[in-house]
C-alpha positions in Angstrom: -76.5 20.3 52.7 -74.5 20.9 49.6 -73.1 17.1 49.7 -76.7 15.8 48.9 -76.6 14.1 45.1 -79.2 13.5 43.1 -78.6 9.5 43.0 -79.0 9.5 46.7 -82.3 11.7 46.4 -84.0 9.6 43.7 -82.7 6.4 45.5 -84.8 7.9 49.1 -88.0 8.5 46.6 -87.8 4.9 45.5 -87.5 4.0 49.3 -90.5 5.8 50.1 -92.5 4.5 47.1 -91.6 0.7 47.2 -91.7 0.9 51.4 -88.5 -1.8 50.9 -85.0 -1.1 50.6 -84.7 -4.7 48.3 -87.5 -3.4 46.0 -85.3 0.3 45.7 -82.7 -1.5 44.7 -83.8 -3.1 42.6 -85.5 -0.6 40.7 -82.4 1.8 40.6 -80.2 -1.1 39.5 -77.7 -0.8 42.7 -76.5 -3.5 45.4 -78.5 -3.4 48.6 -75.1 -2.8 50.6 -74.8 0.0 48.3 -78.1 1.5 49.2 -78.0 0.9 53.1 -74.7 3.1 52.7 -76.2 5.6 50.9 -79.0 5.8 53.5 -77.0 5.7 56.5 -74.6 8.3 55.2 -77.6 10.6 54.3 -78.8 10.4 57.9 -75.2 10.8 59.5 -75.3 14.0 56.7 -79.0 15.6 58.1 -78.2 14.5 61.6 -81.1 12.2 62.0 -83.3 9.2 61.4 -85.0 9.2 58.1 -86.3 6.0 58.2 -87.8 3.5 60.9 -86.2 -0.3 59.9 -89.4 -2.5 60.2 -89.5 -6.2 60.0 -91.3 -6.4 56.6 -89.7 -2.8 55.0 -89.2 0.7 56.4 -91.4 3.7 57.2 -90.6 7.2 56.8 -90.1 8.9 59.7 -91.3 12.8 60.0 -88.3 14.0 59.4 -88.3 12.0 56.5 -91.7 13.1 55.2 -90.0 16.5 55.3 -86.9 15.2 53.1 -89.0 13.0 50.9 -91.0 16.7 49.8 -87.9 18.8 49.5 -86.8 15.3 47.3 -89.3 15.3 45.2 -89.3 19.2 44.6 -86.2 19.1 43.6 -86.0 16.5 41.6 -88.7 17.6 39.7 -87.4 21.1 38.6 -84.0 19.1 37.7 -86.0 17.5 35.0 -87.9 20.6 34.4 -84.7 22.0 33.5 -83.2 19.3 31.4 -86.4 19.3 29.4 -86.3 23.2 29.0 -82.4 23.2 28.2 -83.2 20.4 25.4 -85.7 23.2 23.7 -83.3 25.7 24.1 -81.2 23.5 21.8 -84.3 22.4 19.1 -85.1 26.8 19.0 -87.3 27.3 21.6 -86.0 30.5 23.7 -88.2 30.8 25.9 -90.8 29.1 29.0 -93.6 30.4 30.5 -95.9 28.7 32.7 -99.4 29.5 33.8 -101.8 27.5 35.9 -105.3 28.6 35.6 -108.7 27.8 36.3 -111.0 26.6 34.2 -113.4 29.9 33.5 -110.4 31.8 32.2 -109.0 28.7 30.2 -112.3 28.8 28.1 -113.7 32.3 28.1 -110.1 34.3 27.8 -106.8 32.2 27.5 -107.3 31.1 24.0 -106.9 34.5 22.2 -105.1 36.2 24.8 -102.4 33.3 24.4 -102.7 33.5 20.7 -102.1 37.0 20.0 -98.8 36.3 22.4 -97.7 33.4 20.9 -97.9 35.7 17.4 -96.1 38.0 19.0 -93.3 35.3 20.3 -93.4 32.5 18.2 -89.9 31.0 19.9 -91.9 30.9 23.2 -93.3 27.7 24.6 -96.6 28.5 26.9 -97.0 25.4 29.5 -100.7 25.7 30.2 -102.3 23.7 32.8 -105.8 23.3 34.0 -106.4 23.4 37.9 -109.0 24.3 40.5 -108.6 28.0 42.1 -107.3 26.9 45.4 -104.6 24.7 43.3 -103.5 27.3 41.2 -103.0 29.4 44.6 -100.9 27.0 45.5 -98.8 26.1 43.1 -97.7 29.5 42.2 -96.7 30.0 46.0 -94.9 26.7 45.6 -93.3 27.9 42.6 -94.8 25.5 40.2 -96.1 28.0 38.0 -94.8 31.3 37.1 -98.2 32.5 36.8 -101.7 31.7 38.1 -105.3 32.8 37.1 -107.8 31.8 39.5 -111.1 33.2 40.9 -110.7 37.1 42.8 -112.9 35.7 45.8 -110.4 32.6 46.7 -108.3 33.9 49.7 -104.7 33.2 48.9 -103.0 35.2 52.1 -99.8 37.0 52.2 -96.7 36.5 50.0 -98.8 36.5 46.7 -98.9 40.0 44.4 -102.8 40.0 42.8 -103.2 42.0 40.0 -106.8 42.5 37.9 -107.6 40.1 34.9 -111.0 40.1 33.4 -114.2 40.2 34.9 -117.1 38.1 33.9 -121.0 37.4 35.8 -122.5 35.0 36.8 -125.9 33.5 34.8 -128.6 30.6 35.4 -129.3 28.2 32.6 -132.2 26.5 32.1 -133.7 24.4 29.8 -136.6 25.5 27.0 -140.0 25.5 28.7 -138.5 25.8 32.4 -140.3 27.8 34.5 -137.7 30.6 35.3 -136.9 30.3 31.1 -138.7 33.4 30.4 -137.5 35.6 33.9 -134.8 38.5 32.6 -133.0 38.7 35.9 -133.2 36.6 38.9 -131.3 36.0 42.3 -129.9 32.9 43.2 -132.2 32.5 45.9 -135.3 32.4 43.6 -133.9 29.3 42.1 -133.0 26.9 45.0 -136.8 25.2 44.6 -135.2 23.3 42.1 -132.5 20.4 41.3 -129.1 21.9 40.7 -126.3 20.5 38.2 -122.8 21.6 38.6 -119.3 21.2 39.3 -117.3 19.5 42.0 -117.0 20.4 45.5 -113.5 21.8 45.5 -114.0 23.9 42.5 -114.0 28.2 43.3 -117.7 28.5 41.6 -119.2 25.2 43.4 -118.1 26.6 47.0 -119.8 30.2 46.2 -122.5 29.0 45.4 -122.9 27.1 48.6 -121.8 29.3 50.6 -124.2 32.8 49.3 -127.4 30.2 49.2 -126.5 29.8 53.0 -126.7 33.2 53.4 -129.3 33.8 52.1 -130.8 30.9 54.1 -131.2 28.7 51.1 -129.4 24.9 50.6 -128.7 24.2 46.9 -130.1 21.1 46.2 -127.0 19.4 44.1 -128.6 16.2 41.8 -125.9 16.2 39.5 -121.9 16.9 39.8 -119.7 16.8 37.0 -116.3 18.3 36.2 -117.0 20.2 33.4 -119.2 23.3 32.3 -119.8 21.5 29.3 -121.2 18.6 31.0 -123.2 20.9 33.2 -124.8 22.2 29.8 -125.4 18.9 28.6 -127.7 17.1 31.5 -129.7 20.8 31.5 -130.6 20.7 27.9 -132.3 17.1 28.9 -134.1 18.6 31.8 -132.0 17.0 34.3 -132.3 20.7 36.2 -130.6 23.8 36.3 -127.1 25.4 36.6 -124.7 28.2 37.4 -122.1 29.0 34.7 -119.9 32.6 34.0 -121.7 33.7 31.0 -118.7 33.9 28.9 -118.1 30.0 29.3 -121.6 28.9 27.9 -122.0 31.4 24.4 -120.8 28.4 22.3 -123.3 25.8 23.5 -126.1 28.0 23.4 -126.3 27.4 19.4 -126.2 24.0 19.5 -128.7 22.9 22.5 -131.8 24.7 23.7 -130.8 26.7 26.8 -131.8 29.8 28.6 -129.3 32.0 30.0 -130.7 33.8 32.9 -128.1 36.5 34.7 -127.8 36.7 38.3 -128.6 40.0 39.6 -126.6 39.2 43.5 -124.1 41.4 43.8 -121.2 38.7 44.1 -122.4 37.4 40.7 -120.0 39.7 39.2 -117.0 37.5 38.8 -113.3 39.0 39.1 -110.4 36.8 37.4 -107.0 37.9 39.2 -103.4 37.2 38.0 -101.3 35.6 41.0 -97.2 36.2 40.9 -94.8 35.4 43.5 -93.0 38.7 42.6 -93.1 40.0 39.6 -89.6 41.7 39.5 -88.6 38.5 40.3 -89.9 36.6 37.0 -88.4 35.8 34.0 -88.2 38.7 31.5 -90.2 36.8 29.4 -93.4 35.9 32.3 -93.2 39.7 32.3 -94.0 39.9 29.1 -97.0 37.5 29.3 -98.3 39.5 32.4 -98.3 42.6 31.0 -100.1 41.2 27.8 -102.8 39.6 30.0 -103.7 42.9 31.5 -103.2 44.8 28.3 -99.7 46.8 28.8 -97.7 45.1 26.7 -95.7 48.0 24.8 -93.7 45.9 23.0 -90.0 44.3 23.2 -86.9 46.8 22.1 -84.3 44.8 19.8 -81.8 44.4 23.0 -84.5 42.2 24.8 -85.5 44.8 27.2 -88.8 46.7 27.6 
């Protein structure tokens, strides 16, 4: 396995993208001889077919589904690292990365990451946007060196989950509605009505589904949109209601006329979770940026170590 180059694994990628070995070969600039040697020599290397030779192209066989992920994986954190060597070079000295959902990106990222990047100006934060269930999984994948996602998303074994924030659940409504004026209500009370929210693979959207069924209820969805502020939007012209975490929604509420209603169910208390792979096992830095999330940052001694 250690004979594998990386021409060879970004020629099989172009294989499996362009489905011809003439069209690989042309796109890496190489001699088709020159690529059916590469190809039959990575096969004699793994011990087996990668490829099924049909008439109009080639096919990957499931072995080479198997090679094409480990490819791509790989050849993916080679540029990851070129890309983080380069800022090395321009200053940067450090590179964290989070994944997180979209409730914690808008209610508690932006100062949490602010006071850090205060703290450690040298140290580039790549922040992206994902649905729990992606964040899960791209921190077990190692994509991520840290993930926020929702506490109720089962992510199984191998993960350490520590406590973020916690936020609840409310209803919004526009002016005039008929539940405007309630100062508590459970879900249940509101399923009579049209519902606007998020998409189906979203954390919120499936627990909302899923504690209306238990309680015998079916949420009747007219609207689905991928953002809260969207949500917020077609509910301030009556379009019908919605389920946000309160802490998501405080900006909007000056500039359209919305009622916020909190959920008294039980689950509508919201938990946020940290997800690590091993925290021992991160970066000093992604330490640093953990420990700051959950508010045990002490501070960095001169030498670098905590």
């Amino acid at each position: 396995m250690r004979r594998f180059d990386f021409v060879t694994l970004k020629l099989f990628v172009s294989i499996a993208d362009e489905g011809r070995l003439t069209a690989a070969a042309e796109r890496e600039h190489m001699a088709l001889a020159a690529v059916s040697k590469r190809i039959s020599d990575l096969e004699s290397l793994v011990g087996t077919s990668l490829l099924y030779r049909r008439p109009r192209g080639v096919e990957l066989t499931p072995a080479g589904h198997a090679f094409l992920h480990h490819a791509r994986r790989i050849l993916e954190n080679i540029e990851r690292l070129s890309a983080e060597l380069s800022e090395y070079g321009e200053g940067v000295r450090g590179h964290v990365r989070i994944h997180s959902n979209t409730s914690a990106i808008i209610a508690f990222l932006p100062q949490d990451l602010s006071t850090f990047s205060r703290q450690f100006p040298e140290i580039k934060i790549d922040l992206q946007e994902r649905v729990s269930s992606e964040v899960i999984a791209a921190v077990r994948d190692g994509l991520t060196d840290v993930g926020i996602f929702a506490g109720h998303v089962p992510c199984g074994e191998g993960l350490q989950v520590l406590p973020y924030r916690s936020d609840r659940l409310v209803l919004m409504t526009p002016h005039g509605h008929p539940l405007a004026e309630r100062e508590s209500l459970q879900l249940h009370e509101a399923t009579q009505y049209d519902f606007i929210g998020l998409q189906q693979d979203t954390s919120l959207q499936g627990l909302l589904h899923e504690q209306a069924s238990r309680a015998g209820k079916t949420l009747r969805m007219r609207i689905q949109v991928r953002s809260f502020d969207a949500i917020c939007r077609m509910i301030h012209h009556g379009m019908g209601v919605g389920v946000l975490p309160e802490k998501t929604i405080y900006r909007d509420l000056r500039d359209l006329q919305l009622r916020s209603i909190p959920l008294s169910d039980p689950w509508a208390r919201r938990e946020l979770v940290i997800g690590i792979r091993d925290y021992e096992g991160l970066p000093i830095i992604a330490r640093h940026l953990v420990d700051h999330l959950r508010g045990e940052f002490s501070g960095v001694a001169q030498n670098g170590e905590r």
